[in-house]
ZAMARFI-313710 format. One record per residue (C-alpha): x, y, z. Coordinates in pm, whole numbers, padded with zeros to 5 digits, always signed. Layout:
% residues N
XYZ/...
//
This chain:
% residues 335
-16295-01476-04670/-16618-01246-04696/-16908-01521-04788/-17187-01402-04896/-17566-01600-04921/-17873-01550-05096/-18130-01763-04973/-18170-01822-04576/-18280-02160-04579/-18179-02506-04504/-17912-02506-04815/-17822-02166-04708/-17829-02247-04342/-17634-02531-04382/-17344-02381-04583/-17351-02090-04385/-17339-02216-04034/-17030-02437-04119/-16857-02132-04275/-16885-01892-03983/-16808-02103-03729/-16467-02182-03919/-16414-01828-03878/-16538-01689-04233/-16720-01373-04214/-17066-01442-04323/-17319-01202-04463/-17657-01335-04564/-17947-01191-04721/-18288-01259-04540/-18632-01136-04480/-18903-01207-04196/-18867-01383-03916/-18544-01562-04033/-18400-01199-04059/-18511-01128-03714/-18430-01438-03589/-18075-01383-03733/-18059-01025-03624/-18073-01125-03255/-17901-01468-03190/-17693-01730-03404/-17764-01920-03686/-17788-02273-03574/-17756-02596-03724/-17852-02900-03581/-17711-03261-03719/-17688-03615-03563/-17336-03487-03393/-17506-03224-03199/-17582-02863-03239/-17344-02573-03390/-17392-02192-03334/-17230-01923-03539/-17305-01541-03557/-17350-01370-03901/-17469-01033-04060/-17783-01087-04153/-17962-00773-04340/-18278-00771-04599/-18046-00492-04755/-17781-00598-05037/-17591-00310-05060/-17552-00313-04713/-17430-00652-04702/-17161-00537-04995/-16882-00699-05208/-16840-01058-05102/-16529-01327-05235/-16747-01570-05269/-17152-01605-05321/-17354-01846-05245/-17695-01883-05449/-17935-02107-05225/-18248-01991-05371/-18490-02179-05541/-18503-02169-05879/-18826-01965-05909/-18705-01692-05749/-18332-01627-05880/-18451-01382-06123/-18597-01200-05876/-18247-01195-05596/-18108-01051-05959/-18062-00696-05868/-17888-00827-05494/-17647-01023-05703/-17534-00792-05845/-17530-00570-05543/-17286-00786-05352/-17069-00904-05660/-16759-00750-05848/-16561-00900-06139/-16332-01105-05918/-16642-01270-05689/-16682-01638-05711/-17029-01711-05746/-17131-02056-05662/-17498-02170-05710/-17646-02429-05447/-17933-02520-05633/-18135-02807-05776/-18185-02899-06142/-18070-02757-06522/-17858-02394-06391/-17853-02113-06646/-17535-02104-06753/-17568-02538-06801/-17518-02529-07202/-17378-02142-07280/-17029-02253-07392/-17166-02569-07604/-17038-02608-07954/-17380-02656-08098/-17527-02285-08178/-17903-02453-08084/-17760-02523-07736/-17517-02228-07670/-17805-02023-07586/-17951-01893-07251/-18270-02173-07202/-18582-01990-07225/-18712-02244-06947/-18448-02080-06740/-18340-01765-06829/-18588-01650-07085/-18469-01302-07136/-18118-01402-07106/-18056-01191-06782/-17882-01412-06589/-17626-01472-06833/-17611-01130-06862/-17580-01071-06491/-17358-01312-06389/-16981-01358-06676/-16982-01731-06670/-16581-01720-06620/-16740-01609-06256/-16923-01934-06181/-16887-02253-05990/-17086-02531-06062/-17190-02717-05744/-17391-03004-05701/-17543-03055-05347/-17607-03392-05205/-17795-03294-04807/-18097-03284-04717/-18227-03012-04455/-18487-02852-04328/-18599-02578-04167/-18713-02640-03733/-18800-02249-03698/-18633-01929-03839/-18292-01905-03775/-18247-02304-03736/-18166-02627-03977/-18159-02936-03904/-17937-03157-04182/-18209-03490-04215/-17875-03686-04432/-17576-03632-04622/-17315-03365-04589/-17178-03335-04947/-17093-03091-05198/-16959-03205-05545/-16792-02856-05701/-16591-02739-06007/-16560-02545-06341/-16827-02554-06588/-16560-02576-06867/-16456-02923-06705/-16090-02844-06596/-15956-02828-06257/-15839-02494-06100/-15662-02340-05841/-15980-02203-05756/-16172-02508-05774/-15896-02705-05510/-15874-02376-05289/-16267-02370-05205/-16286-02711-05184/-16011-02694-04941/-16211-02418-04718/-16539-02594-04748/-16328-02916-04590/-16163-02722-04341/-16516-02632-04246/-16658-02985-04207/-16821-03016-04553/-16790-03278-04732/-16651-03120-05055/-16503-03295-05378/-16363-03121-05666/-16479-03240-06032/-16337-03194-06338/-16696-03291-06499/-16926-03071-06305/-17238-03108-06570/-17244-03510-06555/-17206-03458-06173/-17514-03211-06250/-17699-03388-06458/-17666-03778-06295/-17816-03598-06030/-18102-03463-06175/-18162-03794-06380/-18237-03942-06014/-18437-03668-05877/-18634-03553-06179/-18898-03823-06190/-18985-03916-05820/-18941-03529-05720/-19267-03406-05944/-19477-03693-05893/-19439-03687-05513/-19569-03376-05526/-19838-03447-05735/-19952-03777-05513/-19854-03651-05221/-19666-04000-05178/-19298-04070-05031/-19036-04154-05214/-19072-04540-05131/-19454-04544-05169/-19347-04436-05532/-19061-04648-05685/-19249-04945-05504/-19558-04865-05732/-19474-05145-06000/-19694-04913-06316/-19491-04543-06111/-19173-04766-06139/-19214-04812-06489/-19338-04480-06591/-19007-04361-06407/-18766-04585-06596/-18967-04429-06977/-18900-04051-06870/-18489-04144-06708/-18410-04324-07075/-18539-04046-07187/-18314-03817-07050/-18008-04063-07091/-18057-04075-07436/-18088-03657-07444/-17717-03684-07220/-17588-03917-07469/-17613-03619-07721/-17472-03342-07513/-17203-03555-07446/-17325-03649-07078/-17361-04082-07064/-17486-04206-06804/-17432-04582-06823/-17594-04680-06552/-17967-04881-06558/-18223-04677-06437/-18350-04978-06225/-18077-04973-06056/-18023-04615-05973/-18356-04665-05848/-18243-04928-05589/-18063-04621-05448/-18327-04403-05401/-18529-04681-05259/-18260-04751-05001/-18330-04434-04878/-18665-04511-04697/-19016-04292-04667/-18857-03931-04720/-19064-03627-04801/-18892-03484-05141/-18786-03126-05144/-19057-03002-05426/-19339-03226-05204/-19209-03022-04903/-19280-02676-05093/-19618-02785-05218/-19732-02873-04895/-19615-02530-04807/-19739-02358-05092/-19393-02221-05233/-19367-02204-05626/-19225-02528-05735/-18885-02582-05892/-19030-02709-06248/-18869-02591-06496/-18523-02680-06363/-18557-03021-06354/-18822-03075-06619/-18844-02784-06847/-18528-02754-06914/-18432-03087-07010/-18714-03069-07245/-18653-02771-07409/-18280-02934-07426/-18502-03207-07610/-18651-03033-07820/-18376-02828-07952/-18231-03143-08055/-18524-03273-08213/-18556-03559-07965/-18916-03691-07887/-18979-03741-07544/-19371-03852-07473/-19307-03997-07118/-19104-03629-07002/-19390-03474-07185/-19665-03634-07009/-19450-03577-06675/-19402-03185-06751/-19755-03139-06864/-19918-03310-06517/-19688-03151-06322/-19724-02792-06445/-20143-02845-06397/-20102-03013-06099/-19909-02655-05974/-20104-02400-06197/-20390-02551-05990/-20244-02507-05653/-20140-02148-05796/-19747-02220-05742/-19703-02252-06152/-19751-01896-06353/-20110-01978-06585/-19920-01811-06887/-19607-02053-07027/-19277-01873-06990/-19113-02095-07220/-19162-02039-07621/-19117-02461-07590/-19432-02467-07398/-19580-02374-07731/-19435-02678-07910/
//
């Protein structure tokens, strides 16, 4: 199969070192040193088994790269509107396109019932180009449960986990769906089909969407945080929050939020991925994981002071650091 990745790093690297070493031919769009790294050895990817080489095409050039079967969106979500004019570059009307990302995607509420929902989320798409871009009868949902990171261009190291939950946004199961989970197996990914890709979606982002932000804002671990008895309790006001704006998009989550956090405190001092990029000073994933529940909010009319407060630190917290645009995107913001 002709895979094809946006995004060259530790998602990307991840996916795409399993895939051509199983013998896929692998194209991936990169820049920089990853590009030259990739240009003149293997992609590598290091996890507590050992360390696995493959070769791909590596090119900074989309057309060059071409039509792929399948495409692979591991770019953050600040900068998907940007990879845009490579998607469609490398994608025809039969290309699978499966985004690896974290957070609300675009296409999340397009074929809702509700006419306030079943449009593109101005938090996420707010000129409606990706929908445009990218038929929705094309996409895989895909929720991604590893944690990676980046030793030097050209090389990933997976921290944990080595799981990929996949399948239709309209909640059926497909050939499709069972063939690609099939070839991500056969590659040594741990990949389950779902026939209810948006709870898989959003259960994850209910556990990531509160600790994530405020990591970065404290510069705390994960532990250091759900420890904090007043942090713990702010948590548990903005995740009933967001159950009770599941509960009316027909996602229920009905588990307690305490104990969900028992979870994420099992899993020790980790660094979480939006404290990694603003340490690094890459723009940080907002708006997937609290914008766009909130504009999901809003359009329902729920109140929501505790995701307010979150979004509104969070967003000065990065406008300050300059990883935030100053002006709101999001008519919401205005609300």
């Amino acid at each position: 199969m002709r895979i094809g990745i946006i995004g060259a790093g530790a998602i990307g690297g991840w996916l795409g070192v399993r895939l051509a070493a199983a013998g896929h031919e692998v194209s991936v769009l990169a820049r920089g040193e990853t590009l030259s790294a990739l240009s003149q050895s293997p992609w590598r990817l290091k996890d507590s088994s050992g360390t696995l080489d493959a070769k791909v095409e590596a090119s900074d050039d989309p057309v060059k790269l071409g039509r792929q079967d399948l495409l692979i969106l591991a770019v953050k979500g600040p900068a998907l509107a940007a990879v845009l004019p490579a998607i469609r570059a490398m994608c025809d009307s039969d290309t699978i396109v499966l985004p690896a990302m974290n957070g609300v995607p675009w296409w999340f509420l397009l074929d809702s019932a509700e006419p306030a929902l079943a449009r593109p989320l101005e938090s996420i798409d707010p000129f409606g180009a990706l929908q445009q871009a990218i038929p929705l009868n094309q996409v895989l949902g895909a929720v991604v449960y590893t944690s990676a990171v980046i030793d030097a261009p050209g090389s990933v190291r997976i921290v944990t986990g080595n799981k990929l939950i996949l399948g239709e946004p309209g909640g059926v199961m497909t050939e499709r769906v069972t063939a690609l989970a099939k070839l991500l197996q056969d590659a040594g990914i741990d990949a389950v089909p779902s026939e209810r890709i948006r709870y898989e979606l959003w259960y994850k982002l209910w556990g990531n969407m509160t600790v994530n932000p405020i990591s970065a804002i404290t510069g705390s671990t994960s532990d250091r945080i759900i420890n904090d008895e007043l942090a713990n309790r702010f948590i548990l006001s903005v995740m009933s929050e967001a159950q009770r704006i599941g509960e009316r998009i027909g996602l229920v989550i009905e588990e307690r939020g305490e104990d969900r956090n028992v979870v994420t405190r099992s899993w020790g001092a980790f660094k979480t991925s939006m404290l990694q990029d603003a340490e690094a000073g890459r723009p940080m994933e907002i708006d997937a994981l609290i914008g766009a529940p909130r504009e999901i909010a809003q359009r329902l009319g729920l109140e929501t002071p505790a995701l307010d407060a979150l979004l509104g630190l969070t967003r000065l917290f990065a406008r300050q650091k300059g990883l935030y645009p100053d002006a709101p995107l999001a008519a919401a913001d205005a609300a």
